[in-house]
C-alpha positions, 0 to 999 in steps of 0.5 A: 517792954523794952525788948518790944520798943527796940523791935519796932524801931527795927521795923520802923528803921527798915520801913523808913530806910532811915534813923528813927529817934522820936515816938508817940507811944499809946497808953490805956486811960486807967494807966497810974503815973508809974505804968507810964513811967515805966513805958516812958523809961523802957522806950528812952533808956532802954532803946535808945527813943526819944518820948514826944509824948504818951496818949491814951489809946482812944485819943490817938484813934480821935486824932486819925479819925480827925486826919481823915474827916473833912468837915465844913467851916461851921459844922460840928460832928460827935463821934463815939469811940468804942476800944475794946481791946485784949483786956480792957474797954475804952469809950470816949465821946468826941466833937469835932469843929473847924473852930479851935475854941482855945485859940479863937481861930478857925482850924480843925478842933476835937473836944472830948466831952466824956471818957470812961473804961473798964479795965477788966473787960476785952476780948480775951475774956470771950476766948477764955469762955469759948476754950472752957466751952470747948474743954467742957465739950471734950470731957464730955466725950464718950472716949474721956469717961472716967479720965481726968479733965482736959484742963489738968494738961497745959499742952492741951489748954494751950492748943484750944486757948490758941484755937478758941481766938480762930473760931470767935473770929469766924463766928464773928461773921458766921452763924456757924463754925466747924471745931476740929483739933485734931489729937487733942489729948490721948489721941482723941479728937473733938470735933463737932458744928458750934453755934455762934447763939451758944456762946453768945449765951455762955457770954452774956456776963461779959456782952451785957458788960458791953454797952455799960459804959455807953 
């Protein structure tokens, strides 16, 4: 983690032209005391930042939505806020108004009215189902008769791991992707025309899951 801070404050630095030294570092809602602490102390001793403050990640896109949103001086707005990340979900349900109720004056003021997770669900969880339907699609291969199952080879895993994040993404606008990976073991390759319906089917465990904390 420590080697990922310093690295973005290269980047920053050369984006900037200039010394960075504070941050705000985002942090998942179900993280314990001591997972922030360990972030904290890997930007602070480790990397040499200074820690303005941890938020959760939810709180951090309610507070760009907040930047942008021009609201009127007696209009309110609850926005829902809807995180799905690699491994985890997070929702959370915002007011907005132009009247700070902590301060009793009329400035831009986000209340959170409700916040929820689900610490094992994400995205990688569909990319998992889509490489296990690929792999079940290549044994399943007339040239694979009698051989041993795909998923005993890393090499192979790996490489339709890496391909099954490509196809979710074109499926996710496309009722229809072409799979190809060329040679994928024993140069035989698995080639063949999915349909988004299927995994949407071989998903339903985890798209059921979707809507839950809602």
């Amino acid at each position: 983690m420590a080697m990922l801070f310093s690295y973005v404050k290269m980047l920053s630095e050369k984006q900037a032209e200039g010394i960075v030294k504070d941050c705000v570092i985002t942090v998942p809602s179900w993280y314990t005391y001591d997972q922030r602490l360990m972030m904290k102390d890997a930007a602070e001793k480790l990397s040499n930042l200074n820690v303005l403050q941890l938020v959760h990640e939810n709180t951090a896109a309610t507070v760009m939505f907040a930047i942008d949103e021009k609201l009127e001086q007696d209009e309110k707005k609850k926005v829902l806020f809807y995180n799905m990340g690699a491994m985890d979900t997070e929702v959370s349900i915002v007011e907005f108004s132009m009247f700070n109720v902590t301060e009793k004056k009329s400035s831009p003021y986000a209340n959170i009215l409700a916040e929820t997770f689900d610490k094992q669900l994400g995205t990688r969880d569909i990319d998992i189902t889509l490489a296990n339907m690929l792999m079940d699609k290549f044994n399943a291969l007339k040239e694979r008769e009698g051989k041993a199952d795909v998923r005993t080879n890393v090499r192979a895993v790996v490489r339709l791991m890496k391909d099954s994040h490509k196809i979710k993404e074109i499926l996710s606008a496309n009722k229809f992707s072409s799979v190809k990976v060329p040679e994928l073991l024993d140069y035989v390759t698995l080639q063949f025309k999915l349909d988004r319906t299927e995994l949407e089917s071989n998903s339903a465990q985890f798209i059921s899951r979707i809507t839950k904390p809602i």
